[in-house]
BABA-748638 format. One record per residue (C-alpha): chain; x, y, z. Coordinates in Angstrom, 1 decimal, padded with zeros to 4 digits. Layout:
<rs>
<r><chaine>A</chaine><x>X</x><y>Y</y><z>Z</z></r>
...
</rs>
This chain:
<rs>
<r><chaine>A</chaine><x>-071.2</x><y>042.5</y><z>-108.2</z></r>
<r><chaine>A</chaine><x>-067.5</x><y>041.7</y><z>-108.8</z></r>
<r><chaine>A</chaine><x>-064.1</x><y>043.9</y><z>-106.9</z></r>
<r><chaine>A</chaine><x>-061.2</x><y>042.3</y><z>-109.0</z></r>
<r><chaine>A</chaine><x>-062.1</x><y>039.3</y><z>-110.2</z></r>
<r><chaine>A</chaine><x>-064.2</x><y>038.4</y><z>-106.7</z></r>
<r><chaine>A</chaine><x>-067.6</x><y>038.7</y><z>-106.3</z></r>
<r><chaine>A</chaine><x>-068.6</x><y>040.6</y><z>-103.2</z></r>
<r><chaine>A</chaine><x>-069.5</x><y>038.3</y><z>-100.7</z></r>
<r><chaine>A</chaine><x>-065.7</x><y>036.5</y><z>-101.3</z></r>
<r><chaine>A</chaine><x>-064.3</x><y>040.2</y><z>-101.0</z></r>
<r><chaine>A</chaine><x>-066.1</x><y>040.6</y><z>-097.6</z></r>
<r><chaine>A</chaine><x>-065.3</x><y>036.8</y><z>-096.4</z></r>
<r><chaine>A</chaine><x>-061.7</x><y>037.8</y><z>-097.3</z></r>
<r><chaine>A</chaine><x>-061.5</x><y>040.6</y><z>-095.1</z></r>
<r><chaine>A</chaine><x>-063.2</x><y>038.9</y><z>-092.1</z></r>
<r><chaine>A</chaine><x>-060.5</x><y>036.5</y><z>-092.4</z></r>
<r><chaine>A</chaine><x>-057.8</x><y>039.1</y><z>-092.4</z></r>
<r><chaine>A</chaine><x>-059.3</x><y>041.2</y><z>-089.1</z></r>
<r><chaine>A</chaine><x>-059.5</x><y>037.4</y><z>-087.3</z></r>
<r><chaine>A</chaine><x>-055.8</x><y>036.6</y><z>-088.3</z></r>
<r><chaine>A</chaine><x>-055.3</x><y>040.1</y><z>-086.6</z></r>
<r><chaine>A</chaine><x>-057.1</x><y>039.0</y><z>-083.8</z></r>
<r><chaine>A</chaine><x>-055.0</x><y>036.0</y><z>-082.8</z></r>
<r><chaine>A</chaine><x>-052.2</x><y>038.5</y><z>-083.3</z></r>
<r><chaine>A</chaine><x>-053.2</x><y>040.8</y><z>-081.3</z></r>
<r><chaine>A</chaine><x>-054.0</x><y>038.3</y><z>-078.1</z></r>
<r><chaine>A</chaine><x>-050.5</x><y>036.8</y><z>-079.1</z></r>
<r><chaine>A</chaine><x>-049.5</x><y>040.5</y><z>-078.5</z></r>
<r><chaine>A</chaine><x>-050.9</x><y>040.8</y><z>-075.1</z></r>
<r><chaine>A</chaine><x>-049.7</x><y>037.4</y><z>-073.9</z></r>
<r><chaine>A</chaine><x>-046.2</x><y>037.9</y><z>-075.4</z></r>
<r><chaine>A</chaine><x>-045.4</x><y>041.5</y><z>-075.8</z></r>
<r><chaine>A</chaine><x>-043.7</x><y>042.0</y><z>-078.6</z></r>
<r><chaine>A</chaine><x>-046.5</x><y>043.2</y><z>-080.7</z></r>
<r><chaine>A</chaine><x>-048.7</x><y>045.9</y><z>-079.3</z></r>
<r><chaine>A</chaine><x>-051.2</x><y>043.4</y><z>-078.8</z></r>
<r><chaine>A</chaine><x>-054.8</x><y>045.7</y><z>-078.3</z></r>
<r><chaine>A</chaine><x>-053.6</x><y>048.5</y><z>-081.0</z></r>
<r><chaine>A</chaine><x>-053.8</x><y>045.5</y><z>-083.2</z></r>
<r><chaine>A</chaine><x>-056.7</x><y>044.9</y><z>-082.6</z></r>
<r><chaine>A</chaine><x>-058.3</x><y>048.1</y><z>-082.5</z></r>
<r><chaine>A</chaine><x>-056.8</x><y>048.4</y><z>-086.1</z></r>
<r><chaine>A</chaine><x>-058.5</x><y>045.3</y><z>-087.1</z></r>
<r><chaine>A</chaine><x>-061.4</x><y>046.7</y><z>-085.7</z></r>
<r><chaine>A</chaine><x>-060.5</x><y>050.0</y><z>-088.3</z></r>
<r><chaine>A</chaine><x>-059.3</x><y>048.6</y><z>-091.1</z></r>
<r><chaine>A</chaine><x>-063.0</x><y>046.5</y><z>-091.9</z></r>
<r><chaine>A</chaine><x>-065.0</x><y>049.2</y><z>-091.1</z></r>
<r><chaine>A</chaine><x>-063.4</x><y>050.9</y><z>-094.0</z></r>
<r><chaine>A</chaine><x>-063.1</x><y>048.2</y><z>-096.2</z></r>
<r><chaine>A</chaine><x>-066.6</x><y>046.5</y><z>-095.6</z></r>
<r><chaine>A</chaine><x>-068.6</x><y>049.8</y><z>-095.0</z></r>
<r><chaine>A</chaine><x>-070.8</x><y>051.2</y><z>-092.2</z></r>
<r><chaine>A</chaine><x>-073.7</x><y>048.8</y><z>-093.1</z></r>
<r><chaine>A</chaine><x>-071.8</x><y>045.6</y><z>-092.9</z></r>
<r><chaine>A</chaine><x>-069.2</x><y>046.3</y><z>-089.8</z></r>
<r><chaine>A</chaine><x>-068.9</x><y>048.2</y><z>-086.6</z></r>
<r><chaine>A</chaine><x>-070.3</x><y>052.0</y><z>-085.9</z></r>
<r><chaine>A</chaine><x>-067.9</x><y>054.7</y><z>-084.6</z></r>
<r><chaine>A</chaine><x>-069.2</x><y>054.5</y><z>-081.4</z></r>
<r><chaine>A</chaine><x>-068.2</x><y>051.4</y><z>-080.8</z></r>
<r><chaine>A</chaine><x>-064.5</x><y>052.5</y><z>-082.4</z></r>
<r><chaine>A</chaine><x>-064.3</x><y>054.9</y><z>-079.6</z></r>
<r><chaine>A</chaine><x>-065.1</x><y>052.7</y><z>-077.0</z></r>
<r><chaine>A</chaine><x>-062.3</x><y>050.3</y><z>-078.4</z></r>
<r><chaine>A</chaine><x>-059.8</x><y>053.2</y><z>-078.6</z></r>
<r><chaine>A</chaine><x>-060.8</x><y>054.0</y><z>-075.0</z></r>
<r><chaine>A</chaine><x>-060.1</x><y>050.4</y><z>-073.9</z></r>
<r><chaine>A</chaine><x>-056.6</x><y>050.4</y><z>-075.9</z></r>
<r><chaine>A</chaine><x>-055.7</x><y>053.3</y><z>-074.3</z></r>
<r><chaine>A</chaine><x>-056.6</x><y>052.1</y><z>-070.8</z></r>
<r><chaine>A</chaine><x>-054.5</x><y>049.1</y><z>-071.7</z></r>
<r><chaine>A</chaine><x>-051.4</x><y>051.1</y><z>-072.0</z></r>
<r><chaine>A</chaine><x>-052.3</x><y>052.6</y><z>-068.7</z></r>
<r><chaine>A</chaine><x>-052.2</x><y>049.2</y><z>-066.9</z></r>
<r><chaine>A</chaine><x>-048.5</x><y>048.8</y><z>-068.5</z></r>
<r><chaine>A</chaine><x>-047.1</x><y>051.9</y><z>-066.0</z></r>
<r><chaine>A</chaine><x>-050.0</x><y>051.0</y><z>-063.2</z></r>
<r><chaine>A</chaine><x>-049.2</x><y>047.2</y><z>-062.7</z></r>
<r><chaine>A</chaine><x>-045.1</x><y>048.4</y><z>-062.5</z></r>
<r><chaine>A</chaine><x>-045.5</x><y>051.2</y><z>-060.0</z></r>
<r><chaine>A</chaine><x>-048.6</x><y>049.8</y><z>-058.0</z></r>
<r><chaine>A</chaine><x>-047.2</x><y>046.0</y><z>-057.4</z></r>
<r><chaine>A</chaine><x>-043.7</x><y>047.9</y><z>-056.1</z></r>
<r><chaine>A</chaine><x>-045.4</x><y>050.0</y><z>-053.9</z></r>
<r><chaine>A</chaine><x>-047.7</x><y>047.0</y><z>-052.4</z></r>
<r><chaine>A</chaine><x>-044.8</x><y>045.4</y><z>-052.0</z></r>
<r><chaine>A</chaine><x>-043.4</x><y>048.0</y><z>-049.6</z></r>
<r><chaine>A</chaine><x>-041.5</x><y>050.3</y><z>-052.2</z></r>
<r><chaine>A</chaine><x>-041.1</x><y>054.0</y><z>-051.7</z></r>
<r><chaine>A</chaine><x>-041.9</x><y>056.6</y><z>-054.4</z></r>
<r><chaine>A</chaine><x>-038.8</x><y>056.3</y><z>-055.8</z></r>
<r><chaine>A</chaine><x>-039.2</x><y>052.4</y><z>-056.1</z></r>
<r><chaine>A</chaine><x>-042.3</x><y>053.3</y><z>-057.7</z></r>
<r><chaine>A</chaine><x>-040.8</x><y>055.7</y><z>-060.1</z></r>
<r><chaine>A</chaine><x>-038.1</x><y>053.8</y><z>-061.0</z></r>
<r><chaine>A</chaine><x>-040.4</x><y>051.1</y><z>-061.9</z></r>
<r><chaine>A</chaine><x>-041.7</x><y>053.4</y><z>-064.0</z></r>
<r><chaine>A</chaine><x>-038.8</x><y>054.4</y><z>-065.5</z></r>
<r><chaine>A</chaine><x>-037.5</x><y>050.6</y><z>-066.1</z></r>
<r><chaine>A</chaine><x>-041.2</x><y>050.1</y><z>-068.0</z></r>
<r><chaine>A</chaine><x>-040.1</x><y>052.8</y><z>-070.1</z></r>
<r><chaine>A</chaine><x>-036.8</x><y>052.1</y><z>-071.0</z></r>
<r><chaine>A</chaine><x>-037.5</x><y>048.2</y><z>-070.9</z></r>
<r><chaine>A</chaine><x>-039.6</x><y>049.0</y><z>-073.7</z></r>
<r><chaine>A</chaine><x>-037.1</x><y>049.5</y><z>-076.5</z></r>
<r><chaine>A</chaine><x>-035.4</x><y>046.0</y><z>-075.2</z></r>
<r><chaine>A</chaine><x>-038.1</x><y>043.7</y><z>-076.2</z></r>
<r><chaine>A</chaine><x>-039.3</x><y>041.4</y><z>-074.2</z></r>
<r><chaine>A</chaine><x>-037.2</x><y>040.9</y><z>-072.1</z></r>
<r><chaine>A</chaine><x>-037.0</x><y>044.4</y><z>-071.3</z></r>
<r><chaine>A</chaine><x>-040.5</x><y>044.5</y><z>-070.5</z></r>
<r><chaine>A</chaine><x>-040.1</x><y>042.6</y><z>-067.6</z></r>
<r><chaine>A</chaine><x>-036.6</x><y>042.9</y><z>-066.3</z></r>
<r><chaine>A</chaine><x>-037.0</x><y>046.7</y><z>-067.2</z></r>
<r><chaine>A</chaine><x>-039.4</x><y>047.4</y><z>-064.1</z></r>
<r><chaine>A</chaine><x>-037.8</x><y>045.6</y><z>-061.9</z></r>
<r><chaine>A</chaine><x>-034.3</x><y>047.0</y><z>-061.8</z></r>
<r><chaine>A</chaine><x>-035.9</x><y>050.4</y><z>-061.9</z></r>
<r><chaine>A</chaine><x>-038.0</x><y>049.4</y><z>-058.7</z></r>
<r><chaine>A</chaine><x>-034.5</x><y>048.3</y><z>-056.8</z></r>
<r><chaine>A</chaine><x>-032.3</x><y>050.7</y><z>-058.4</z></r>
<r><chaine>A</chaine><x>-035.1</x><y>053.4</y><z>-056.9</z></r>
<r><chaine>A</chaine><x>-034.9</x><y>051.8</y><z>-053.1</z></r>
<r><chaine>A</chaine><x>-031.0</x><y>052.0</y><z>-053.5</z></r>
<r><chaine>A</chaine><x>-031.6</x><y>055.7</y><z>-054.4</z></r>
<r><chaine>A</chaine><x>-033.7</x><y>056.1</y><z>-051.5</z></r>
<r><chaine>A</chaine><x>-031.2</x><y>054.5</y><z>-049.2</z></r>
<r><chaine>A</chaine><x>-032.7</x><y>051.0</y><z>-048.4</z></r>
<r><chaine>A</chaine><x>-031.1</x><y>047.9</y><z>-047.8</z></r>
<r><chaine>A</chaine><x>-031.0</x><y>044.9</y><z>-050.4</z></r>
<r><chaine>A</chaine><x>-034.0</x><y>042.8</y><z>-048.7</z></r>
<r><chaine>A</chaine><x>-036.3</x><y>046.1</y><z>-049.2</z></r>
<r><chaine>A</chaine><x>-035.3</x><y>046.5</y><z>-053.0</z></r>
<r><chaine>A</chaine><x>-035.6</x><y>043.6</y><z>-053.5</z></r>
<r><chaine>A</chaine><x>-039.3</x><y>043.2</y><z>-052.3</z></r>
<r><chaine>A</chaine><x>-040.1</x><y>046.9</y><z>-054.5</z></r>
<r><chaine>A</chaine><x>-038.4</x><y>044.5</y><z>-057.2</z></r>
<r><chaine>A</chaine><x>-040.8</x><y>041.5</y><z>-056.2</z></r>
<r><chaine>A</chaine><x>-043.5</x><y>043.7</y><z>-056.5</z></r>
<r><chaine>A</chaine><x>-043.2</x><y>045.2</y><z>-059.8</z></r>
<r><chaine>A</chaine><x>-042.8</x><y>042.1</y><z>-061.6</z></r>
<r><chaine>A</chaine><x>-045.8</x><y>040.8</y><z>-060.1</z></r>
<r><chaine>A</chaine><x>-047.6</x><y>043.9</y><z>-061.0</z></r>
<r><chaine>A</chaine><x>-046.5</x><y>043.2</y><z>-064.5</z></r>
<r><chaine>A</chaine><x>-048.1</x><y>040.1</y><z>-064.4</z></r>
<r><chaine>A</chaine><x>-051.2</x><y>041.5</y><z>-062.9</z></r>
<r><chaine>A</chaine><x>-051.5</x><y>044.4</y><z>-066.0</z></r>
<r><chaine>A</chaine><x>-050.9</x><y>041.3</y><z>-068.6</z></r>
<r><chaine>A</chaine><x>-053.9</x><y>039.6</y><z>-067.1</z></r>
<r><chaine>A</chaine><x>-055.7</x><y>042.5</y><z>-067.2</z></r>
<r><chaine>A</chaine><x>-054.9</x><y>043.7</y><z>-070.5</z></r>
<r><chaine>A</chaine><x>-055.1</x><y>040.3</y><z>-072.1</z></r>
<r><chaine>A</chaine><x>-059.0</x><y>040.7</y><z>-070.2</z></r>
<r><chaine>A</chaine><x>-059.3</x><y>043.8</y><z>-072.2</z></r>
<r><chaine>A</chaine><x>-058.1</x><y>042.3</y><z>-075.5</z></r>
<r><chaine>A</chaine><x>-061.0</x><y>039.7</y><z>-075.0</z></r>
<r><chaine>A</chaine><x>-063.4</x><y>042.0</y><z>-074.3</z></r>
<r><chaine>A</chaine><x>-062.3</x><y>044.2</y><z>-077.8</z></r>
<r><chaine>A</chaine><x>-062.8</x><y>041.1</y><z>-079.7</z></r>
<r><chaine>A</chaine><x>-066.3</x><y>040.6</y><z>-078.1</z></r>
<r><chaine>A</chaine><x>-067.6</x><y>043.7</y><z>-078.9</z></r>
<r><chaine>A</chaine><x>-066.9</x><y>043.5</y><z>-082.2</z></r>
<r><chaine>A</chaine><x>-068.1</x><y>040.4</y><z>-083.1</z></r>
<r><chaine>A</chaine><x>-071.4</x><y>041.2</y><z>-081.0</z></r>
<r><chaine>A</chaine><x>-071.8</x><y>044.6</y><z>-083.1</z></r>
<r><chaine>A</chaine><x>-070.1</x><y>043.9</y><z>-086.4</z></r>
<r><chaine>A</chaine><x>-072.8</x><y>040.7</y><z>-087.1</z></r>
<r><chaine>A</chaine><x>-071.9</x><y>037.7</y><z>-089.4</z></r>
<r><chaine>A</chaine><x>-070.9</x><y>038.0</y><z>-092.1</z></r>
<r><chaine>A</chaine><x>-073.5</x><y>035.0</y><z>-093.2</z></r>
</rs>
């Protein structure tokens, strides 16, 4: 059978090559994040279902289980910021400026991402009256609880990619 010029097997080659460039993007993505790196994925995961077919990719079970794992993902992203300040001593306005920095860090890139969190955290403490030493911990504590949700959701992006492969089959 030919698509455009292609037989089918090259059409279906081509498309598994296409989801496992999105792949390395979307770990890029969690690792770095400037790309959302699991919604990548999880559109990989989409995109060759409907190109390839229900007998030759994934089922839509196992695209709601990798919606539910993007979406806890995202989750992680507000947890790790408010969690690792209020470890680290923070009150709940620490916390929720944490938070708050995670939010607005987000339209700053990168660097946002990170530095975001953390003023929010000691900006919060200095709302709630403490001293430099304890915003500064909250601080402390966010960052590292950024870290923590980027190992975790890098874990989840691995995990995506695994259970594709294992239920999609090869493509040989």
């Amino acid at each position: 059978m030919f698509i455009r010029g292609l037989r089918f097997d090259q059409v279906e080659l081509f498309w598994w090559f296409f989801v496992i460039v999105l792949f390395a993007v979307g770990l890029i993505g969690t690792i770095f994040p400037i790309l959302p790196g699991t919604t990548i994925i999880l559109a990989a995961a989409i995109i060759h279902r409907l190109m390839l077919g229900a007998e030759k990719s994934i089922g839509w079970k196992t695209i709601v289980v990798l919606l539910l794992l993007t979406l806890l993902s995202y989750v992680f992203d507000f947890l790790g910021s408010y969690f690792g300040a209020k470890y680290f001593g923070a009150t709940k306005w620490g916390a929720f400026g944490a938070i708050f920095g995670a939010l607005v860090g987000l339209f700053f890139g990168i660097i946002g991402l990170f530095v975001g969190p953390v003023i929010g955290a000691v900006a919060g403490e200095f709302i709630a009256g403490k001293r430099m030493i304890d915003a500064g911990r909250a601080g402390w504590g966010s960052f590292l609880g950024n870290l923590g949700a980027m190992l975790g959701k890098l874990i989840i992006a691995v995990a995506m990619i695994t259970i594709f492969l294992v239920t999609a089959g090869s493509p040989f």
